[in-house]
N, C-alpha and C positions, 0 to 999 in steps of 0.2 A: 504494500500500500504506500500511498505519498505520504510525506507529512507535513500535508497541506489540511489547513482548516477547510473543508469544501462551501463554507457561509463565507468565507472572508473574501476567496478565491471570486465568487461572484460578488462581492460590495466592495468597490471601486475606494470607498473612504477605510476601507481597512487596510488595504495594501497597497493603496496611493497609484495605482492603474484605473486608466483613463476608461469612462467605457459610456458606447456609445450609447445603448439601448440594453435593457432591462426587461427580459421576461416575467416579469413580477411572481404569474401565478405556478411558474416552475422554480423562482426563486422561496415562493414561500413551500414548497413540497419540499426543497432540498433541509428548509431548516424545519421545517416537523420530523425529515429521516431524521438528523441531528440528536432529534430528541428521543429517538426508536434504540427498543434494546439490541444487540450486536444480534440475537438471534435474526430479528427482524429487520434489521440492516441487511444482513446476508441474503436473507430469502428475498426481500424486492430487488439487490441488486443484481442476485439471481436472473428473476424473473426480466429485467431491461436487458441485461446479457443476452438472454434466447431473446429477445424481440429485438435485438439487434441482429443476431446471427443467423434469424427467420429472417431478417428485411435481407441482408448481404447474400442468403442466399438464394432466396428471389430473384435477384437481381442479376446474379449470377446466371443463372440458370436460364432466364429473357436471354439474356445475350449471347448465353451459348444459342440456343434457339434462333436467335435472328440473323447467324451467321450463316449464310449459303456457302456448299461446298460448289 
């Protein structure tokens, strides 16, 4: 893991990084995990892992598909 605070990492006034625009309502999901036991840290970041790894390989998979031999 980083060790990075992942709340500060998004608030510009914590770590004095410029930032343009602010996802507010994924800013505020990041700091309710914050407040989540390590069990439940795990398991959602589980779960965004496979819904990333579902999207990449979707995508994958389109593009093998669209490629004519």
């Amino acid at each position: 893991m980083l060790d990075i605070n992942v709340v500060e990492f998004f608030e510009a006034k914590n770590n004095d990084t410029e930032v343009h625009t602010v996802n507010e309502p994924l800013l505020q999901k990041v700091r309710l995990l914050k407040e989540q036991g390590e069990v439940q840290k795990n398991s959602i970041c589980n779960m965004i892992d496979t819904a990333i790894a579902n999207k990449r390989l979707k995508e994958a998979l389109s593009n093998a598909m669209s490629i004519t031999i």
